[in-house]
C-alpha positions in Angstrom: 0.0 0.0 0.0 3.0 2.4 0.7 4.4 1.6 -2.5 1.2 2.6 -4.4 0.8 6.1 -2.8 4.2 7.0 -3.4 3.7 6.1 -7.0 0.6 8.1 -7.3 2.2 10.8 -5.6 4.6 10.8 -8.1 2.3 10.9 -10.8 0.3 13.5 -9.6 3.8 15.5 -8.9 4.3 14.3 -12.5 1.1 15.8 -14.0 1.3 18.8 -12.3 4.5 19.8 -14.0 3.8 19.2 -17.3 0.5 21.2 -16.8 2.5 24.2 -15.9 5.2 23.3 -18.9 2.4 23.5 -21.4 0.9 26.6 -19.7 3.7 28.4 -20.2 4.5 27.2 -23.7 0.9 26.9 -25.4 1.0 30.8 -26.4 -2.6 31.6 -24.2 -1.1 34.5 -22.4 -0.9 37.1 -25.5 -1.7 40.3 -24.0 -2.0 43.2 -25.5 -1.2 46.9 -24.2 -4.3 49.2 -24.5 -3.3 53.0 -25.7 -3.6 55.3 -22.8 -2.9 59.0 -23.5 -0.2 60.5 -21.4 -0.6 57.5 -18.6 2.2 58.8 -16.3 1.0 62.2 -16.4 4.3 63.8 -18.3 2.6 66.3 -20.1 2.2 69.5 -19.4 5.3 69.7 -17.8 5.3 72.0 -14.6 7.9 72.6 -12.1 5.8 72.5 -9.0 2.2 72.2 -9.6 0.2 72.6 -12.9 -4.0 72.5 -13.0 -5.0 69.8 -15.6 -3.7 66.8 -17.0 -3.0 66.3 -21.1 -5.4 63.9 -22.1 -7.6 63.6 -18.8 -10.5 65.4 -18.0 -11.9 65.9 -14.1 -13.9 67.6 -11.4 -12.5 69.8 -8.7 -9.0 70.0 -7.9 -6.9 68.2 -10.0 -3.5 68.1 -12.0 0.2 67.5 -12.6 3.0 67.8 -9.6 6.5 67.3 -10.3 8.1 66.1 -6.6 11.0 67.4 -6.0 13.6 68.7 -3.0 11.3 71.6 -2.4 8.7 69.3 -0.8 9.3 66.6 1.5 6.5 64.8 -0.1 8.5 61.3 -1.1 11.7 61.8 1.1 13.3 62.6 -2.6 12.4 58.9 -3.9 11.3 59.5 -7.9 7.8 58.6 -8.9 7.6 55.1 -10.1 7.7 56.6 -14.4 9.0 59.6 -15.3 9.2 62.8 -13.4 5.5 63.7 -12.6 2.4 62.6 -11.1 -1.5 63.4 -11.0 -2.4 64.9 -8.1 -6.0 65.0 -7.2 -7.4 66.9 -4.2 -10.8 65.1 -3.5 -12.3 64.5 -7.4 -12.4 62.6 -10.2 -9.4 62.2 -13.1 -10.9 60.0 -16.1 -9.9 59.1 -20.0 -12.6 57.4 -22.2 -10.1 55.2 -24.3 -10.5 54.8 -28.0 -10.3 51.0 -27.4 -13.9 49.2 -27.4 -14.4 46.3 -24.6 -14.3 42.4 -26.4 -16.2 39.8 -25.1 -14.1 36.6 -24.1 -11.3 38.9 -22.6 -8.9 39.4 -19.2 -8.2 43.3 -18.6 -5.8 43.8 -15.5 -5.8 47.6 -15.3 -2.7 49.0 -12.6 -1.7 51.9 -11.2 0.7 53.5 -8.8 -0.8 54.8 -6.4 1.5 58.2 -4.2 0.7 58.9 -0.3 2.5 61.9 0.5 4.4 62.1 3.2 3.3 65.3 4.4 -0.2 65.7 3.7 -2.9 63.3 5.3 -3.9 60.4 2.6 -7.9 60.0 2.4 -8.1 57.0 0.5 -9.2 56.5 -3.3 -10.4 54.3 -6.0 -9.3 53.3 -9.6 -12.3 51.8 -11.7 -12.6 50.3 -15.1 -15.8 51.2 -17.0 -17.6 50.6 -20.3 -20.0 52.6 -22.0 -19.7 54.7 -18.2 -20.9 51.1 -16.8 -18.7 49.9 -14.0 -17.0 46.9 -14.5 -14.6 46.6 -11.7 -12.7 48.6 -8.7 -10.5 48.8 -6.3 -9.1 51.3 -3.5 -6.2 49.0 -1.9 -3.6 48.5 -1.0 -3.0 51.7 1.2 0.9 52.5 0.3 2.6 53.6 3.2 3.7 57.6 4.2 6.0 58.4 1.3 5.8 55.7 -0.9 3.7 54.2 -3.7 2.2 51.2 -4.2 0.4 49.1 -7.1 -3.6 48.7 -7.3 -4.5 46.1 -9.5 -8.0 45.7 -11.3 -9.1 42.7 -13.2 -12.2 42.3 -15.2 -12.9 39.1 -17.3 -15.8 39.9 -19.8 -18.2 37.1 -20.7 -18.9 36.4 -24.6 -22.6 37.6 -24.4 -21.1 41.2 -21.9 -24.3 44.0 -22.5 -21.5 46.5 -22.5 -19.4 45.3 -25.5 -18.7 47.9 -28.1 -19.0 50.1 -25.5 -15.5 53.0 -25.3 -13.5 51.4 -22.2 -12.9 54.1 -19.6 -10.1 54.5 -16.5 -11.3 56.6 -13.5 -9.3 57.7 -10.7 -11.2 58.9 -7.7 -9.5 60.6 -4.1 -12.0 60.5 -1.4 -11.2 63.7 0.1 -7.7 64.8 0.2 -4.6 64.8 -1.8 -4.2 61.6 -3.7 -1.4 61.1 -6.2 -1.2 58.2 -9.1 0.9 57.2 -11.5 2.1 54.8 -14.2 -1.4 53.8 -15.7 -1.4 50.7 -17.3 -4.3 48.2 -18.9 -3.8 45.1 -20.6 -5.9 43.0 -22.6 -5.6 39.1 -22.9 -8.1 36.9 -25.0 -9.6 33.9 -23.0 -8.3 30.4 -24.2 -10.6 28.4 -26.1 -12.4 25.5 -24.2 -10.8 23.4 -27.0 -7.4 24.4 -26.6 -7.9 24.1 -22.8 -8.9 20.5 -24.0 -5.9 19.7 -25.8 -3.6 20.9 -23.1 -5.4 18.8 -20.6 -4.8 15.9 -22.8 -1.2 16.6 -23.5 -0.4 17.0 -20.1 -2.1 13.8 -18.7 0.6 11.7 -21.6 3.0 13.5 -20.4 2.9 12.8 -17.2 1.8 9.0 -17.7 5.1 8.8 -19.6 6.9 9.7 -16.7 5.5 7.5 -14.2 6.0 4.2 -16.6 9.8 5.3 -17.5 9.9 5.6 -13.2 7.9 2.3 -12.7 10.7 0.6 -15.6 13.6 1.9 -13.7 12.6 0.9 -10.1 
């Protein structure tokens, strides 16, 4: 009996590695960069502060802000791209892409998100829309005094999505205060097919079968 679970053990170690192999080498994982205008906020390029953003439109307070030695807001650690940010003190900062949402796809939308280190940080969201239909948020993680951290959004649409067609949109919200964000970035990835799925599945079970009989033979 000890003999047989250690050869099923092996097998199953066995299938699971050549599941991963042919993950990583069956080509599913094609994503595609969508175009976002001016996503780390280069442009107009200020010294200090400037009000709006190239490319963005918003409510209240919002812009460009260059940190530098003249303000203790980052200890005088560079944004995570380039030399600027998007500030926003309590509003909205949004860009209706020209890219349409596709049915039967992954988007992972990130962004850098600043908490300066002298200002108190009142929290924010980053949203993916469609047609100005939500499809998916996120206001964590909270980045510590003086640093930045990465949100991540991720949105899989369905084949029969009401929204597609619909102009994908990125919306960055502060809830109050002084939020800063940088380094917007949105990728697209097609689902696999159910029959390449298949295929894989199949061609990792022989895989793995071969294994355990060319173990089996040497024992």
């Amino acid at each position: 009996m000890r003999a047989g679970i250690t050869q099923c053990g092996t097998f199953g170690s066995s299938l699971v590695a050549a599941l991963v192999v042919l993950a990583g080498t069956s080509g599913l994982a094609h994503g595609a960069i969508v175009a976002v205008v001016n996503p780390s906020f280069e442009s107009p390029i200020t010294a200090t502060f400037t009000p709006g953003i190239t490319g963005w439109t918003g409510t209240g307070d919002f812009g460009v802000f260059r940190p530098d030695s003249h303000f203790p807001a980052y200890n005088g650690v560079d944004p995570p791209d380039g030399a600027q940010v998007a500030y926003s003190d309590g509003g909205l900062i949004s860009q209706i892409l020209s890219t349409l949402l596709m049915g039967e796809t992954i988007y992972t939308l990130k962004v850098d998100i600043g908490n300066r280190l002298d200002l108190f940080f009142p929290g924010y969201s980053i949203g993916l829309y469609a047609g100005g239909n939500l499809l998916a948020s996120s206001s964590s993680p909270t980045p510590a005094d003086g640093t930045f951290a990465t949100s991540t959004v991720q949105y899989v649409s369905p084949v029969n999505d009401p929204n597609i067609g619909q102009a994908l949109e990125i919306r960055l919200i502060s809830n109050g205060g002084q939020v800063n964000f940088d380094n917007v970035i949105l990728d697209a990835t097609p689902t696999p097919e159910p029959s390449t799925l298949t295929v894989i599945g199949l061609g990792a079970v022989g895989l793995a079968v071969s294994a355990w009989r060319r173990r089996k033979r040497a024992a």
